[in-house]
Structure formats: C-alpha cells, structure tokens
ZALODO-939719 format. One line per 3 residues: number of its first residue (from 1); their letters; for each residue x, y negated, z negated of N, C-alpha, C, CB. Coordinates in steps of 0.1 Angstrom, whole numbers. Each point is the difference from the previous one (the first is absolute). Glycine has a CB too. Layout:
N
NUM	a	X/Y/Z/X/Y/Z/X/Y/Z/X/Y/Z  ...
% end
This chain:
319
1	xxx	494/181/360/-8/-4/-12/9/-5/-11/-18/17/6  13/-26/-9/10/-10/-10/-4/5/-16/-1/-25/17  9/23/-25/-5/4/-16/-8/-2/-5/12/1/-5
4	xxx	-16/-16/6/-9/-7/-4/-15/8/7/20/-24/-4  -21/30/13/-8/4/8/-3/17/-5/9/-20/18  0/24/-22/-1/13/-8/-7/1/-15/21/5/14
7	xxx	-14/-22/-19/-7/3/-9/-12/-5/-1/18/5/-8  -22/-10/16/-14/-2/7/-8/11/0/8/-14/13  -7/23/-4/-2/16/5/-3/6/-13/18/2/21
10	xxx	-8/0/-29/-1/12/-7/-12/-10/-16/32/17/12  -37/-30/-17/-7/-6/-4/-12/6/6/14/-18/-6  -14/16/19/-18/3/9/-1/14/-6/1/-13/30
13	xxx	4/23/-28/3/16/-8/-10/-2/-8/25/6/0  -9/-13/-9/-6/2/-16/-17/-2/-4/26/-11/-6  -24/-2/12/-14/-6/-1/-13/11/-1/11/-20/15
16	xxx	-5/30/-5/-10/2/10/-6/15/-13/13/-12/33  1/17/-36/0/16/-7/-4/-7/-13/22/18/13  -20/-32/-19/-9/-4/-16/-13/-1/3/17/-13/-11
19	xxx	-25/17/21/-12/0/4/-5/16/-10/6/-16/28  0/21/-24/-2/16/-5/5/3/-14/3/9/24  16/-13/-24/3/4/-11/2/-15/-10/10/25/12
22	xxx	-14/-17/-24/5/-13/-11/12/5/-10/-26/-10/-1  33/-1/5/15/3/-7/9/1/8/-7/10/-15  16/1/10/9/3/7/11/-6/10/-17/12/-5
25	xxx	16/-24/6/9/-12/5/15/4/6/-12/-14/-19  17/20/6/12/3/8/1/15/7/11/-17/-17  -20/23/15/3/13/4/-7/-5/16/2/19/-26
28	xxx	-10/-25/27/-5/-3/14/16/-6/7/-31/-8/-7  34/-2/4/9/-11/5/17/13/3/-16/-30/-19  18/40/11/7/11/6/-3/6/8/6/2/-13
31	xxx	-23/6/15/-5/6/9/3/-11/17/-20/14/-24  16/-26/25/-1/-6/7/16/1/6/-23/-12/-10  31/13/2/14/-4/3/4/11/5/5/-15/-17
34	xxx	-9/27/10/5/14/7/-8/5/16/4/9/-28  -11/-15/32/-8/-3/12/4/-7/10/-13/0/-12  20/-12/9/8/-8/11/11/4/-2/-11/-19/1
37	xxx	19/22/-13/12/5/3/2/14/9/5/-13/-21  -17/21/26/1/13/5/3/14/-5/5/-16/12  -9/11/-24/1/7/-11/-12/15/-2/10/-27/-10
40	xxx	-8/36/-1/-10/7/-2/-6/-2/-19/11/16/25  -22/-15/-28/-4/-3/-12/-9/16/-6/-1/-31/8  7/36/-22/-4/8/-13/-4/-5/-7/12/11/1
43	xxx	-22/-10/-2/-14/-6/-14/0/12/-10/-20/-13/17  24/16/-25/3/5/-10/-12/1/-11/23/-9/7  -30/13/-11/-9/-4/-14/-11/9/-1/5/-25/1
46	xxx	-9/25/-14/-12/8/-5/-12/-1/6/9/-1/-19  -19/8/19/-16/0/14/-5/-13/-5/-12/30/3  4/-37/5/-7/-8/-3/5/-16/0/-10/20/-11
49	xxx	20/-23/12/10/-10/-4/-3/-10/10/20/15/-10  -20/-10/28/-4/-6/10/4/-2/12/-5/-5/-15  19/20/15/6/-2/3/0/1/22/7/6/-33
52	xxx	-20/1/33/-8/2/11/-4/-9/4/-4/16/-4  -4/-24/-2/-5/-15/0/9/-8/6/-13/1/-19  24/1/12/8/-12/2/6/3/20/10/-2/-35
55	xxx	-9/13/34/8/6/14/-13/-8/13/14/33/-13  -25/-26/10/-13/-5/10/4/-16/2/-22/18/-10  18/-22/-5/4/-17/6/6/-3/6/-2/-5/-13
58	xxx	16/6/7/13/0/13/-8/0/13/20/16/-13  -21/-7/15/-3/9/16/-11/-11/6/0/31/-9  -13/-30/-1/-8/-10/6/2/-16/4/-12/16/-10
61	xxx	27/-27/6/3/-10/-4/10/1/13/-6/-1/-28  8/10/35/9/-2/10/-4/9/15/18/-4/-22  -18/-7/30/-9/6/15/7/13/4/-7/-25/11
64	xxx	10/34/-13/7/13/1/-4/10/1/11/-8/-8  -11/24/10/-5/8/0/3/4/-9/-2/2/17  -6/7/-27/-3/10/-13/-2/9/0/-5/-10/-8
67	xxx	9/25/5/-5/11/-3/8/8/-11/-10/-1/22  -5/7/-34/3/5/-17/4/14/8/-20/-14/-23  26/18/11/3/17/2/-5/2/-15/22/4/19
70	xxx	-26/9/-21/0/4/-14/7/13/-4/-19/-11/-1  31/9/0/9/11/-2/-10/11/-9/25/-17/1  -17/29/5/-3/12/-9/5/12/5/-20/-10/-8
73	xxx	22/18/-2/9/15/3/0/4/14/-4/9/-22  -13/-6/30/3/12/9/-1/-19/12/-14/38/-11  21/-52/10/3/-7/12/16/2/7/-19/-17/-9
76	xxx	13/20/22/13/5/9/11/-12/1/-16/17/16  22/-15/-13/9/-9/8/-7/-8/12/18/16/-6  -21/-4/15/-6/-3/16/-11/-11/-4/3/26/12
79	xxx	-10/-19/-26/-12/-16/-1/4/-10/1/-11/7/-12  21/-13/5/4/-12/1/8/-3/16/3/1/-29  8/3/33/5/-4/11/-9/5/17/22/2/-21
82	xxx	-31/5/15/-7/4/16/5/16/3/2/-28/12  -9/29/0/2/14/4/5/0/16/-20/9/-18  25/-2/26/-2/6/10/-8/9/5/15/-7/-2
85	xxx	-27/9/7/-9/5/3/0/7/21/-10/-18/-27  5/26/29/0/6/13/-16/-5/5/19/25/-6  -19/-34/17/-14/-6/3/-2/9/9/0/-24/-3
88	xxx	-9/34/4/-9/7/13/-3/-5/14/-11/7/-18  5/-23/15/-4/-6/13/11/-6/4/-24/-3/-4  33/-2/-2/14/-5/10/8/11/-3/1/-27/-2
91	xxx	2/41/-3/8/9/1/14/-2/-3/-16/7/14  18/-16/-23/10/-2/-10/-4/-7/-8/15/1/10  1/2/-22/1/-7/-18/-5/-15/4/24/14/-13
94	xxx	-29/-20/4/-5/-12/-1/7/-1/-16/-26/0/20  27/-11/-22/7/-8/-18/-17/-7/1/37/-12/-1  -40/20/-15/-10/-8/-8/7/-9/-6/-15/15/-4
97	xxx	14/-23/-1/8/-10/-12/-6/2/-10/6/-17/11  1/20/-24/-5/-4/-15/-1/-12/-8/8/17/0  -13/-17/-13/-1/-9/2/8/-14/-6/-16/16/6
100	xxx	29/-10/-6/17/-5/1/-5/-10/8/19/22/0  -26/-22/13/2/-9/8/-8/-14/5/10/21/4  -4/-24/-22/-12/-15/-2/8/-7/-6/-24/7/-4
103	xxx	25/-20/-1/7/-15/-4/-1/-1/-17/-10/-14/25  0/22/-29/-1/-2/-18/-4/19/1/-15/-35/-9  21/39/-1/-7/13/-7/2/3/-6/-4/5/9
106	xxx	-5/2/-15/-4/-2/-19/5/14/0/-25/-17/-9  29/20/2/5/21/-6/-7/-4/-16/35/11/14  -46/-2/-13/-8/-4/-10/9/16/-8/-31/-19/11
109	xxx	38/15/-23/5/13/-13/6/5/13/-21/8/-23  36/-13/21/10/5/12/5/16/-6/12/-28/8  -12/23/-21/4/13/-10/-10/15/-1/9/-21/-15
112	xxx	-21/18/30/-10/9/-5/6/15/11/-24/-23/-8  34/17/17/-1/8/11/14/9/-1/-16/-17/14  23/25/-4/3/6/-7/16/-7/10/-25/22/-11
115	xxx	39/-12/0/12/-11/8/1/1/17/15/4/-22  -19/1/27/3/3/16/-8/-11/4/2/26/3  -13/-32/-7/-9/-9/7/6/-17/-10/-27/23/7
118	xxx	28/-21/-14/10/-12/-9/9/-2/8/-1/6/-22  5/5/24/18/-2/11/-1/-9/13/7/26/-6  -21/-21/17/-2/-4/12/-6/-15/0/-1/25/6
121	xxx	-6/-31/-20/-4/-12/0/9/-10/-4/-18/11/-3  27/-6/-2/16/-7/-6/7/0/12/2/10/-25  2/0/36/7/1/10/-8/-9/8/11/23/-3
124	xxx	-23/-28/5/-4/-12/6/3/-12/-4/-15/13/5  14/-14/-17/4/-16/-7/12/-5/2/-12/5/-17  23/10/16/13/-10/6/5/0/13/7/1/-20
127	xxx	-14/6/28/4/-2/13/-8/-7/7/9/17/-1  -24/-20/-1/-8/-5/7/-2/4/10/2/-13/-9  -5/30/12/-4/10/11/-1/11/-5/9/-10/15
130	xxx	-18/16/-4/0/15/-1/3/6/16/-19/-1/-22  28/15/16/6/6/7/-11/13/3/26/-10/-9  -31/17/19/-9/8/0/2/8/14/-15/-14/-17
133	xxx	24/27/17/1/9/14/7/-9/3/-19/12/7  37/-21/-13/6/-4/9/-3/-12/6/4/21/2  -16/-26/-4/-1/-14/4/-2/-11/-14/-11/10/24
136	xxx	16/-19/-19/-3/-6/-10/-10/-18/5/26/16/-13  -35/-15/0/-7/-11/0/0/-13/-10/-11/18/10  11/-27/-6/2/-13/-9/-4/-7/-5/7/1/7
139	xxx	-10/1/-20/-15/-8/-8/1/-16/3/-1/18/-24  -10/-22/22/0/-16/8/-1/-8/-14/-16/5/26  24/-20/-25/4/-6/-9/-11/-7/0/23/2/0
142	xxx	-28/-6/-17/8/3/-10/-5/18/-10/3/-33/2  4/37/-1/-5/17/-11/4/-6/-12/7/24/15  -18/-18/-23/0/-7/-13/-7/12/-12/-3/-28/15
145	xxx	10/35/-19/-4/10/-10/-4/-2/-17/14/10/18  -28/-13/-20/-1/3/-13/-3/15/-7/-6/-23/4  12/23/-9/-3/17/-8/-4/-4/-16/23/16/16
148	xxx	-33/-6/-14/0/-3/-17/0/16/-8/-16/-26/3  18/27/-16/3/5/-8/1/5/-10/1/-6/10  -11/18/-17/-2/-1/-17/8/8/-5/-22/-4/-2
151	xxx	26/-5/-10/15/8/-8/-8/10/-7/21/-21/-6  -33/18/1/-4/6/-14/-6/19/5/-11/-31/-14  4/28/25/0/14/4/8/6/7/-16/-3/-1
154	xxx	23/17/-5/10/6/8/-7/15/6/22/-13/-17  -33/18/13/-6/13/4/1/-3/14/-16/6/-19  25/4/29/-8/2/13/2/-12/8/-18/15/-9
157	xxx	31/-27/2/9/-8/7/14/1/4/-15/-9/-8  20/4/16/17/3/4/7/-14/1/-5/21/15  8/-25/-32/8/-14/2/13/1/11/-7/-6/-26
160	xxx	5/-8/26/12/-2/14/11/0/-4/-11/-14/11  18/19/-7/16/3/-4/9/-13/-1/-2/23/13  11/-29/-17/8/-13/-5/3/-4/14/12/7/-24
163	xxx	-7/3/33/4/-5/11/-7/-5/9/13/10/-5  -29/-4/4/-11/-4/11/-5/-14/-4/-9/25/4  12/-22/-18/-3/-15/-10/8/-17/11/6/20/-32
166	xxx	4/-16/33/9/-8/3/-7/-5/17/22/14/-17  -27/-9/22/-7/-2/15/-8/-15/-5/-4/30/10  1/-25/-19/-18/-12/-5/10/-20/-5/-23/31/-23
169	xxx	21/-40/28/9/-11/-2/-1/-7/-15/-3/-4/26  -11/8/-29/-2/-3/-13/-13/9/-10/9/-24/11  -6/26/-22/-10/10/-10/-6/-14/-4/13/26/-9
172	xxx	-28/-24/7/-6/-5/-10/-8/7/-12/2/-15/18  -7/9/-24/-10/3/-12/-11/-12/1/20/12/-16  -32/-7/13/-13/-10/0/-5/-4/-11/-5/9/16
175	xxx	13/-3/-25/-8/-2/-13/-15/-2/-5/19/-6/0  -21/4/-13/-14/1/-4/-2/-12/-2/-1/22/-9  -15/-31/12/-2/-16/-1/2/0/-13/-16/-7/19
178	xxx	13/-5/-24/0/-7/-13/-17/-1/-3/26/-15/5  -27/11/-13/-16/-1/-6/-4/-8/6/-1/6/-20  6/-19/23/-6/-10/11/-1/4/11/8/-14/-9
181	xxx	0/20/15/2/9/14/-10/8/-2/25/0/4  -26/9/-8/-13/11/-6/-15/-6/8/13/3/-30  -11/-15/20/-14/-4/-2/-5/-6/19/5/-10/-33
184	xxx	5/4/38/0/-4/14/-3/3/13/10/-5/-11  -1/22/8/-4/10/8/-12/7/-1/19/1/0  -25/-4/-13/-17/3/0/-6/-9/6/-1/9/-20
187	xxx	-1/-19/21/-4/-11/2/2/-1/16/4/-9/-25  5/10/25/2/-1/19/-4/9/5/18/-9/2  -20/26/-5/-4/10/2/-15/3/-2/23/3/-3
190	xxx	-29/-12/-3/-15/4/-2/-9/-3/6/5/1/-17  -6/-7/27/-14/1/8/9/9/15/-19/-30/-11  32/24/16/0/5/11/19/3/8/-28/-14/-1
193	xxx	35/19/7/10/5/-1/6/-11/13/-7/28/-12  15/-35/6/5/-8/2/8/5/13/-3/-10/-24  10/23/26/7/0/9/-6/5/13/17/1/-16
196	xxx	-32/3/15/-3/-1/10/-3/-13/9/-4/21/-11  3/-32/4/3/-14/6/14/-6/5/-18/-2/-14  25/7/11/10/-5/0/8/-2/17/-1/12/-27
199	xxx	8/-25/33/3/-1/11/13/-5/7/-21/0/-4  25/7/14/15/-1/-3/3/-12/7/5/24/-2  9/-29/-4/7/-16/0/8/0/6/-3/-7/-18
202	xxx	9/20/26/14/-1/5/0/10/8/11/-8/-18  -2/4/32/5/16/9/10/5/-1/-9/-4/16  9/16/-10/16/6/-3/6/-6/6/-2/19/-5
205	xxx	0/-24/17/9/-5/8/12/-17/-14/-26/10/33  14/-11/-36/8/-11/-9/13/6/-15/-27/-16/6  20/28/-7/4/4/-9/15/4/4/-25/4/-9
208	xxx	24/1/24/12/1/3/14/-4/1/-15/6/5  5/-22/-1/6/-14/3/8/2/-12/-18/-16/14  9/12/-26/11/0/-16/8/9/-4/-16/-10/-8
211	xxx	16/22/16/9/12/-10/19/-6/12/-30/34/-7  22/-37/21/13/-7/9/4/-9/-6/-5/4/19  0/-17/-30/5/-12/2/5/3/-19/-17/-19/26
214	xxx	13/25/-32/1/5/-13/22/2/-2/-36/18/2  35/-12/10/15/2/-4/9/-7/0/-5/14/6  2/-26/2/5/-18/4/3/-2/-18/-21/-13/29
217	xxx	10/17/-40/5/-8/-14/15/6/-1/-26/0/-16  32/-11/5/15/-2/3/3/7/-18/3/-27/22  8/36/-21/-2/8/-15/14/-4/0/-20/22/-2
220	xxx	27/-33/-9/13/-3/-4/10/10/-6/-12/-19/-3  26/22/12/8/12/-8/-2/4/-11/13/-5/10  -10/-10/-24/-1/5/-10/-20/9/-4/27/-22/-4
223	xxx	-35/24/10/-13/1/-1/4/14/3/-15/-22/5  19/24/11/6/16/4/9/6/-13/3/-7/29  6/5/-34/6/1/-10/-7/6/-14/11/-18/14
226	xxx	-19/12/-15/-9/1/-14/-6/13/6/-5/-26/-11  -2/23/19/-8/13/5/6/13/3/-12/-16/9  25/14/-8/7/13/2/3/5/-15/11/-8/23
229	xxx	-7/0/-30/5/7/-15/-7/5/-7/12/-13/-2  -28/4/7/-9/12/-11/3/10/6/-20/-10/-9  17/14/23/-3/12/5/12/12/-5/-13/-13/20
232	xxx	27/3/-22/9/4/0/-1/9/-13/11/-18/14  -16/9/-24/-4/4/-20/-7/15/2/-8/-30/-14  -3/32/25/-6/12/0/6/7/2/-14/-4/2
235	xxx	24/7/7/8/11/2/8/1/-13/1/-2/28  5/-5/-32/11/4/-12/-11/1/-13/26/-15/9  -36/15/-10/-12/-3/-12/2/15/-9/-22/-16/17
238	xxx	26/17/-32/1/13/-6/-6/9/3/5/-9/-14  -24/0/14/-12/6/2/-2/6/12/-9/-13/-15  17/12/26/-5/-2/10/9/12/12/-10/-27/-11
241	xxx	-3/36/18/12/13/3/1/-8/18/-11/32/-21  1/-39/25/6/-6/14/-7/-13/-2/2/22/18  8/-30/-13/-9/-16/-2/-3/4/19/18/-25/-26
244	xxx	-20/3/25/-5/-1/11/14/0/12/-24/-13/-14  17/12/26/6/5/14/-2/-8/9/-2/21/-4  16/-22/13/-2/-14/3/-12/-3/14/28/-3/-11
247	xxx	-37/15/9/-15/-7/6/-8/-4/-12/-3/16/23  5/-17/-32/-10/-7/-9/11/-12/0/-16/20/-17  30/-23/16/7/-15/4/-10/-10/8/24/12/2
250	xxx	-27/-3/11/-7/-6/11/-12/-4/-3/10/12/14  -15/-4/-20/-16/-1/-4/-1/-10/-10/-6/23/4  17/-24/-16/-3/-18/-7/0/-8/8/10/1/-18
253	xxx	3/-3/24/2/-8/11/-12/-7/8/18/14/0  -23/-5/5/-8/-4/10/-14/-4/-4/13/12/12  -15/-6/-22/-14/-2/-7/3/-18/-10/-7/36/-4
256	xxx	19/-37/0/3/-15/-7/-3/-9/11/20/7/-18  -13/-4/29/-4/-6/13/-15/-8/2/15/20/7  -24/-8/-6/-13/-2/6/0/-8/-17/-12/24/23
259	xxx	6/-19/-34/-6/-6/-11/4/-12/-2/-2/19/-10  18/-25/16/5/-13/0/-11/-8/11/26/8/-7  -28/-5/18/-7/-5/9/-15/2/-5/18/4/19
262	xxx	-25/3/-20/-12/-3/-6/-5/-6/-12/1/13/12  6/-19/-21/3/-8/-7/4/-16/5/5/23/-12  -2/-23/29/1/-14/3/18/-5/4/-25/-3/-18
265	xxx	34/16/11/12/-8/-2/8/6/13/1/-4/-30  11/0/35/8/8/9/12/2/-5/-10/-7/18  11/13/-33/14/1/-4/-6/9/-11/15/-22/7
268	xxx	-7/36/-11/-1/6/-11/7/-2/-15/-5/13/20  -5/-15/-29/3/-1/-14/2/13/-13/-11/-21/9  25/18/-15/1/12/-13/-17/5/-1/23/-15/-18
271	xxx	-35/8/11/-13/0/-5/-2/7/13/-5/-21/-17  6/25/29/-6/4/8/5/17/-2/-2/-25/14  13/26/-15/8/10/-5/-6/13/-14/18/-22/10
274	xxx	-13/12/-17/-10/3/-13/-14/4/1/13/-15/-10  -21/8/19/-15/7/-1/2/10/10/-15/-19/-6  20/20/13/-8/9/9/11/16/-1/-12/-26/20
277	xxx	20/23/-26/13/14/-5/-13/10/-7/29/-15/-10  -36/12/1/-7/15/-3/-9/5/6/5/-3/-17  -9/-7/25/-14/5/14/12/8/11/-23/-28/0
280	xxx	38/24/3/5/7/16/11/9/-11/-1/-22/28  7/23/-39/9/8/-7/-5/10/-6/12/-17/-3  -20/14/-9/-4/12/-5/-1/15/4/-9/-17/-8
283	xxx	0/17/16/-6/17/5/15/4/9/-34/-3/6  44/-10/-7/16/10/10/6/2/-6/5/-7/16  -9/12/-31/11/5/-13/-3/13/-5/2/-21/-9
286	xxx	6/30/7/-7/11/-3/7/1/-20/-2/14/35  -5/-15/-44/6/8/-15/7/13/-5/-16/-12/-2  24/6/-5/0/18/-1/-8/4/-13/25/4/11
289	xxx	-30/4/-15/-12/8/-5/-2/-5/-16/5/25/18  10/-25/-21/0/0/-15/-9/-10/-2/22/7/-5  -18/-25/14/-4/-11/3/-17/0/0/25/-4/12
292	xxx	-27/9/-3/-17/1/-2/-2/6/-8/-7/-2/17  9/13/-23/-7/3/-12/0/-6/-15/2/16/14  4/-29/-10/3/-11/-9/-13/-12/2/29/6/2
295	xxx	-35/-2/8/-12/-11/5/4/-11/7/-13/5/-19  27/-3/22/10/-14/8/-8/3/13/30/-3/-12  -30/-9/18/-3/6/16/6/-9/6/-21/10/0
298	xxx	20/-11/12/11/-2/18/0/-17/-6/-13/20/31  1/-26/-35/-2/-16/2/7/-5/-15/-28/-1/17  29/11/-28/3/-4/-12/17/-1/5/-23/13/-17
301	xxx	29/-6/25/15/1/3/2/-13/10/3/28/-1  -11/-34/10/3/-9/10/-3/-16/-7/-7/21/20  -2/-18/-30/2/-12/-12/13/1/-6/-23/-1/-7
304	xxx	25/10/2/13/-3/-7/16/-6/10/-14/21/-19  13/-15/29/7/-6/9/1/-13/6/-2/18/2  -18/-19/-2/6/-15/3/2/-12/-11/-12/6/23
307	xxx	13/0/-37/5/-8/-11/13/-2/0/-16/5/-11  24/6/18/11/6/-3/10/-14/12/-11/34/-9  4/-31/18/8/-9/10/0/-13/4/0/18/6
310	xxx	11/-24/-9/-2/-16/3/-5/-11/12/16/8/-13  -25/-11/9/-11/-7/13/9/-14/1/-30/11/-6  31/-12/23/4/-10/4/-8/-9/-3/10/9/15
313	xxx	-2/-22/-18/-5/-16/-8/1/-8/10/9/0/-24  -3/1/38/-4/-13/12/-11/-8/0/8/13/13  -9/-18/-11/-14/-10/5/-4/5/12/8/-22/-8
316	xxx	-14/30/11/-4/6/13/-5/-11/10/-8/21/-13  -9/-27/3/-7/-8/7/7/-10/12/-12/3/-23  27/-11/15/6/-7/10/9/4/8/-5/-12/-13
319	x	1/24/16/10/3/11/-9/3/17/19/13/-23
% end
C-alpha cells in the first residue's frame, strides 16, 4: 500500500467517525494513527465528553471484530482472557476465550478494576497473546485497545500505575465542545442516534496492509536526532523523577511514521514531531510531587522542552 493510499484510508475513517462526532479533528486523526501504527489508545476525560462514542465509532468504521468490557472491582482476570473449563461430554479442559479475543476492544473505566486485572489486559497489549495452563494463544491482527478513563472520580478506582501508563502508545483528552459544537451535537442528536446508522469503509485486512507499508516512510537522521533530545531533556528535566524510555523513543518514532503517511507524505517532518510529542510523551513522565502541587503537569514540562530544543530548518518537502 502506497502513502498516497493510506492517506486515502485513513480520510474514508475520518469521514466516516464525523458522522457521529463533531469536532475533534485532531484527536481523531491520532486515534487513527495509533491504530495503524499498532498501537494502544487512553482516552482520558471527565463523564459525558464522548469518550465511549468516540471508541464505538472507531469500531463500527472498520470491518473488524468488537467487544466493550466494563471494568469494575469484583472483574477477574479470567474474564477478560478466557477460562479453561473441564467439558463432561468430551471429558476434558476445553479454552473458552474472553473477550481479549477480538480486533477492537473497548475497556470501558480501565481504572474501575482492580491492579491484577489491569495487569493481565496490559500483558496482552504488549505481547499480543495470552498464556493460559502453559499454552499460549495469539490474538489475531489487528488488536487494537481503547480504554477509557475518569480522572475526576477516585472512590472505588485503581489508577494505573506510570509504568502500565507506558504500555498505552498515546493518552488523549476529549475535551468539552465549544458553543457551536454544543449546539450541533443537539441538533444531530435530536430526532435519531446517528451511530446506530453508521457503516463501515474499511477491513482489517487493509488496515494491516498500512500499519506494513507505514514503516517504508523515510525519517531523516537529523529528524531521529531531534527526537532523541527531547526525550533526552526528560530524563535530565529538574521536574522530572523518570523521563521517557527508550520504548516511548519507539513509540514517537513510529507513530510520526504512520501520521506522516496519513497525511499523504513519505517522509517525516519537525511539525510532525511537535504535534504528536504530548499525545506519545506525556503520560511516560513521572513529577516529582513538589511539581504537581504547583498545578504543573506532564504536558506543561513537554512544552517547555519542546521550546527549549532546536527544530531542524531543512527543507524536508524536497528531499
């Protein structure tokens, strides 16, 4: 699949998820990117925002299998990954499957369940299997995790630890519409629910195609370079008690990659860099305490870095 052809692909998407949602432009056009790049996606934000909505679309916009979970304290592990069970009429274990073992799945409030079951849905994302009695089984490409997340309630939740953080390729936030936005989503929402119309534009099989040909874009030393130093600024950062690691290196990397190609181009740009650092950096920083209780947070440090460090001036375009 050629670039020009991806960014074909990932337009049909877009197209398809501004059916449902209004706004949101760039936070789609990352979601889409963290998808082909093989990525996993944290929706981050206060109830109501959309952030569920937004996950279904996805799901429905791409010929793939789907299944929600709704985290919560007493869900097992075994729920998600399946069971071994003893069948009577064939007189052995039989593997149920959970329901890990689908192409899109939603972890509706990942923060609702408790760490042991956090742990076993994270130990799938980066291995892309489950291990169960010694055998192991191989989730079928593409696995694609949205999770989502409310900061504001903490009663009888178990935020994810920095390091489970680091599994997810990119954090987002959904924010709240604008008054024009407001008014739209009434309006689109008032006689009838748009996503139950909604029809999908794309297979996975294609989607695959682009996450293979995604890596063909060409990222110039001095581009590798830049990308290293920010990461480099977080580790030495006053504020900052662990920067990023060099699987979040990988994870700009690869995600500048795809967002270069769905955008049309086969070469990565500084501007590609710069946007997409506080969607794959942020949540791989951890503060130290004084710092937050200053109201600084992860994205307020990864701005200032990237003021701090000098953006290559090449002419990209003509190369």
């Amino acid at each position: 699949m050629e670039t020009n052809e991806i960014k074909v692909l990932s337009e049909k998407i877009k197209q398809n998820i501004n059916k449902v949602i209004i706004g949101k432009s760039q936070v789609i056009d990352v979601i889409i990117t963290a998808i082909i790049a093989g990525g996993h996606v944290l929706l981050e934000d206060v109830p109501g925002t959309g952030k569920t909505v937004m996950a279904k679309t996805l799901a429905r916009s791409i010929g793939a299998s789907f299944k929600r979970v709704q985290f919560t304290p007493d869900l097992l592990p075994s729920d998600l990954t399946g069971i071994n069970y003893y069948n009577q009429k064939m007189g052995e274990f039989t593997f149920r499957s959970g329901p890990i073992f689908t192409n899109i799945l939603l972890g509706d409030e990942i923060n609702r369940a408790t760490p042991r079951t956090q742990s076993s849905l994270l130990e799938c994302m980066e291995e892309k299997q489950v291990t169960l009695d010694g055998k192991t089984h191989i989730l079928e490409k593409p696995f694609f995790v949205i999770a989502t997340q409310n900061p504001v309630e903490t009663q009888g939740t178990f935020p994810l630890p920095e390091a489970q953080l680091d599994r997810f390729l990119v954090k987002l936030n959904m924010g709240y519409p604008s008054l024009e936005e407001g008014k739209q989503i009434m309006q689109r929402f008032m006689m009838s629910n748009p996503l139950e119309e909604l029809e999908l534009v794309c297979s996975k099989e294609e989607l695959v195609d682009a996450s293979k040909s995604a890596v063909k874009v060409h990222v110039e030393e001095e581009i590798q370079e830049y990308m290293l130093k920010i990461v480099e600024a977080t580790l030495n950062h006053a504020s900052v008690i662990l920067g990023v690691s060099p699987r979040g290196s990988l994870a700009l990397l690869k995600t500048c990659q795809v967002y270069a190609a769905i955008k049309g181009r086969d070469f990565v740009t500084p501007e590609d860099v710069k946007l997409l650092c506080p969607y794959v950096l942020s949540h791989r920083i951890i503060l130290k305490d004084n710092i937050k209780f200053r109201g600084v947070t992860s994205d307020d440090i990864i701005e200032e870095i990237l003021n701090t460090i000098a953006v290559p001036t090449e002419k990209w375009a003509s190369r």
